[in-house]
N, C-alpha and C positions, 0 to 999 in steps of 0.2 A: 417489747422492751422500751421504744424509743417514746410512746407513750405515755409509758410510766414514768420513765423519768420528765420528761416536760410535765407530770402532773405533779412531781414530788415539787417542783417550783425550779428546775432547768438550773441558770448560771447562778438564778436567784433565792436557790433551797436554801433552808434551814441547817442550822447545825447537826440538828435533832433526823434529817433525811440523811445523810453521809451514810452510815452504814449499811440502807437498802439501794441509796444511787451505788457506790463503789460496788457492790456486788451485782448490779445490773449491768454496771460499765463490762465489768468483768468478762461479762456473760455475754455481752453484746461484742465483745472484741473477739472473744472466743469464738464467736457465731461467726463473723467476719472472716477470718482466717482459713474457716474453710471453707467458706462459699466463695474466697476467692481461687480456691485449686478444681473449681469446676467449669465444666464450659459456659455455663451462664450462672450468675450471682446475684444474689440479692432477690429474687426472684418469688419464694416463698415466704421471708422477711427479708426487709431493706438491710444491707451492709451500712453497718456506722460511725461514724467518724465524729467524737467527743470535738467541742471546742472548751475552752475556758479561757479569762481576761486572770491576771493576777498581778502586781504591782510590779507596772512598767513591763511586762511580758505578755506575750499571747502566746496559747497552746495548741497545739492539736493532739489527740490521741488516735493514730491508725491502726486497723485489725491485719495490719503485716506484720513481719518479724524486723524483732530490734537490731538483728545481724545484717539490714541492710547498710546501717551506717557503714559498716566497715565494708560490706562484698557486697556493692551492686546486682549480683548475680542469684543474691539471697531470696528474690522477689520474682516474681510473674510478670508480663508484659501490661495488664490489665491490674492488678494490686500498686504498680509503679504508676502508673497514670491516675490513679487513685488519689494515689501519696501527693503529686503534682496538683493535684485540682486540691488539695488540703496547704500545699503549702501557696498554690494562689490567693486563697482565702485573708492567710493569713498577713501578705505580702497587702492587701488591700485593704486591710482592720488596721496595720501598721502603717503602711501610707509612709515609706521611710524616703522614698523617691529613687530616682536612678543610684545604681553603685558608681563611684568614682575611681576602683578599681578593687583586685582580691582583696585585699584586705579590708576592706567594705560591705564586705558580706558575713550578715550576723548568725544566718539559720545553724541554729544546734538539736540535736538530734541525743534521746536518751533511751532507756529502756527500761519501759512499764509492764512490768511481768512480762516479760516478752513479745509486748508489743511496741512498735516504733512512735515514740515521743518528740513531736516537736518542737521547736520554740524561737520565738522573733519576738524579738524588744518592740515593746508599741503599749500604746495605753486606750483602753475601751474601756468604759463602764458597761456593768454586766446588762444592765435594760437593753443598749445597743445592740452589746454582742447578741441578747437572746433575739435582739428582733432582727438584725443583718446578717448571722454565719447560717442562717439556716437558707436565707434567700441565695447570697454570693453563693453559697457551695452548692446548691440549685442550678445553676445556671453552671457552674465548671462543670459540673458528674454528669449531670442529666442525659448531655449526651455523648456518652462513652459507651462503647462497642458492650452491648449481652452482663450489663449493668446496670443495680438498682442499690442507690445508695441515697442515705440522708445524714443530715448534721444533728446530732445533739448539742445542747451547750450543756455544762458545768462549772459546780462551783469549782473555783482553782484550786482549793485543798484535797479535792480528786485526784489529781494530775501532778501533785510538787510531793518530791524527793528524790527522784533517779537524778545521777549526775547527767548535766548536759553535755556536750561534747562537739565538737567539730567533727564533719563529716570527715571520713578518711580520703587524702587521693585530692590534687588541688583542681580535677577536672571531673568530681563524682556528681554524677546526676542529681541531689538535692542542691549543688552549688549553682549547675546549671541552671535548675528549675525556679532560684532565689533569683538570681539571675536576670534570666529572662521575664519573670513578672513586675519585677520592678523597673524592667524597660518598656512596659507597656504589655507585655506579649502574652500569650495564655499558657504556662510550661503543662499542660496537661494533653494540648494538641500538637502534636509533631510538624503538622508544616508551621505552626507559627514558631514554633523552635531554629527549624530552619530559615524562615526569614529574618533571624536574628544570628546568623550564624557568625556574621563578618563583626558584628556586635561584640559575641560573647567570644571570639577568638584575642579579638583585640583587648577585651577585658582580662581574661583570665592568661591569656597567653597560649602557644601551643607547642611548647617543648622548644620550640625552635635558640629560647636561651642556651641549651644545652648541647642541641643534637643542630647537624643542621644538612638533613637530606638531600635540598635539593642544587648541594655542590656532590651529589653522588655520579660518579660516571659513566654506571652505568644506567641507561636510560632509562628501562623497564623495571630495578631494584630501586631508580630514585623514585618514580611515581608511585611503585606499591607502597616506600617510605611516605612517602606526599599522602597519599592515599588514607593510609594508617595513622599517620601521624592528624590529618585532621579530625577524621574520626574519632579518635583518644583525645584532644581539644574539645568536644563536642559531649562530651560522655555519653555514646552510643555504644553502649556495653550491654544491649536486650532490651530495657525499659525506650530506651528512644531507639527510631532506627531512621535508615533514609532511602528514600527513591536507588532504586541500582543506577539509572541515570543521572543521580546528579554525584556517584565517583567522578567521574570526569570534569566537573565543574573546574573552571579554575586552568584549565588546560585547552593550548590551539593546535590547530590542524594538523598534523599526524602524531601531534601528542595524545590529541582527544580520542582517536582511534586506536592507540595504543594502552592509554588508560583504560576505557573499556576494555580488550582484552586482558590487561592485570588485573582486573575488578573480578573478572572470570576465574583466570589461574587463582587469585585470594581465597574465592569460593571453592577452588575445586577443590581446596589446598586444606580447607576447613579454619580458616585465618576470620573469614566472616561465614555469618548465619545465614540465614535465609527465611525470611515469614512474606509467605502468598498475601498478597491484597488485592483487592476489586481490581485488575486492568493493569498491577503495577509489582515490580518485584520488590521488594525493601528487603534493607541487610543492615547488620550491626555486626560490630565486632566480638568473637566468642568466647566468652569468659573464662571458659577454660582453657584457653589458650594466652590467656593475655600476658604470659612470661615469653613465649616466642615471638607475640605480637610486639614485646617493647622493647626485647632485640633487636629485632629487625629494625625497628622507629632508631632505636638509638645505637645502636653498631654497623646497621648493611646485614646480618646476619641473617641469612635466610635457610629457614627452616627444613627438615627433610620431608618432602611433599610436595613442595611448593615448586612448580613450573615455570618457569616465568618465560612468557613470549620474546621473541627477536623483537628486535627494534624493527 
């Protein structure tokens, strides 16, 4: 499929090519979609991710669902990193520079037959794009975990009509991942995420306007709030997760040992996930739980389950 469309003439087709690209696009998102619900993808054909340039915008088209805008949770751990290395791309053809705070962040997100539509203000001429989105998103995907993906470009009348929108949620992982690429970082790789933690806290803020945990008294309910609450700062909702050791970041001497034991009771508690890695535990917060999860953040309300160690 991907091909074909670079043979129809890529960002640079004909009018007269529209209706055999859009139905390959089609086909190719569809193809996507479910090679991302298996353990390895892209594998017998490359997973696709459309680009296109169109006046003063840049696009991406992903072969995820359009219902991530609104539910994080809507997406796979490896379809989300995807999404990540498409919306670096895009962050990089735009060149808009650092954010100066939320409201500085332009990424909108639509939905193209049911696939997730992205978009950032920037201006490429289409020769560029066709000869730059296929290398930069080369070098994001390539290496990501039991994944084969490559870039198509298109023409932008592929890609325009679905309304665009703001991601939902002032800490949702496409804000993040806007985020973190325009401060240099790579939003598709988790430790570089985290080495911008204190970055994108400070940017986007962490609740703490509202709620403000760590006057809680009790010691072991403040840190699980601390805990939780950065987490949710961070949007580690599945798609990003973090080292089990670095819950206690942030925390001294028999705090830091009692944090770890809250990081424990959170998991027993099913407050966080759990995904195995090489040598190391990572966790994120459960999206099915994320109504108990932001109680607790913003009331002390702790959930029936939940243990929490003595000081």
């Amino acid at each position: 499929m991907i091909e074909e469309l670079l043979a129809l003439g890529g960002a640079s087709a004909p009018p007269t090519a529209t209706a055999r690209m859009r139905a390959l696009l089609q086909a190719a998102l569809k193809h996507g979609r479910a090679e991302l619900e298996k353990p390895r993808s892209g594998y017998g054909a490359p997973v696709v991710v459309a680009f296109a340039a169109g006046a003063g915008i840049l696009l991406a088209a992903t072969p995820v669902d359009a219902g991530f805008r609104a539910d994080p949770a809507a997406v796979n751990e490896r379809a989300w990193l995807l999404v990540a290395a498409a919306v670096a791309v895009l962050a990089e053809l735009a060149a808009p520079g650092p954010p100066d705070g939320p409201g500085d962040l332009h990424l909108r997100a639509g939905d193209l037959d049911g696939s997730l539509l992205l978009a950032l203000p920037g201006a490429v001429n289409p020769a560029d794009l066709q000869e730059y989105a296929p290398l930069l998103f080369d070098e994001r995907a390539a290496p990501l975990d039991r994944l084969r993906a490559r870039a198509a470009t298109v023409p932008d009348r592929l890609l325009e009509g679905p309304e665009l929108r703001e991601p939902i949620g002032d800490h949702h992982p496409l804000r993040i991942a806007e985020a973190v690429a325009r401060l240099g970082g790579s939003p598709e790789d988790p430790r570089s995420v985290d080495e911008h933690e204190d970055a994108i806290i400070a940017l986007l803020g962490d609740r703490a306007q509202a709620v403000r945990p760590h006057e809680d008294p009790d010691p072991a309910r403040r840190i699980a709030r601390r805990i939780l609450q950065r987490l949710d700062g961070m949007g580690k909702w599945g798609g990003y997760h973090t080292d089990f050791a670095h819950l206690a970041r942030g925390f001294a001497g028999n705090e830091r040992k009692l944090a770890q034991a809250v990081g424990e009771a959170l998991l027993e508690a099913g407050l966080l996930a759990e995904k195995p890695s090489v040598g190391q535990r990572h966790v994120f917060l459960n999206p099915r739980r994320a109504a108990e999860i932001r109680r607790l953040i913003d009331e002390g309300a702790v959930p029936p389950g939940l243990r929490l160690p003595p000081a």
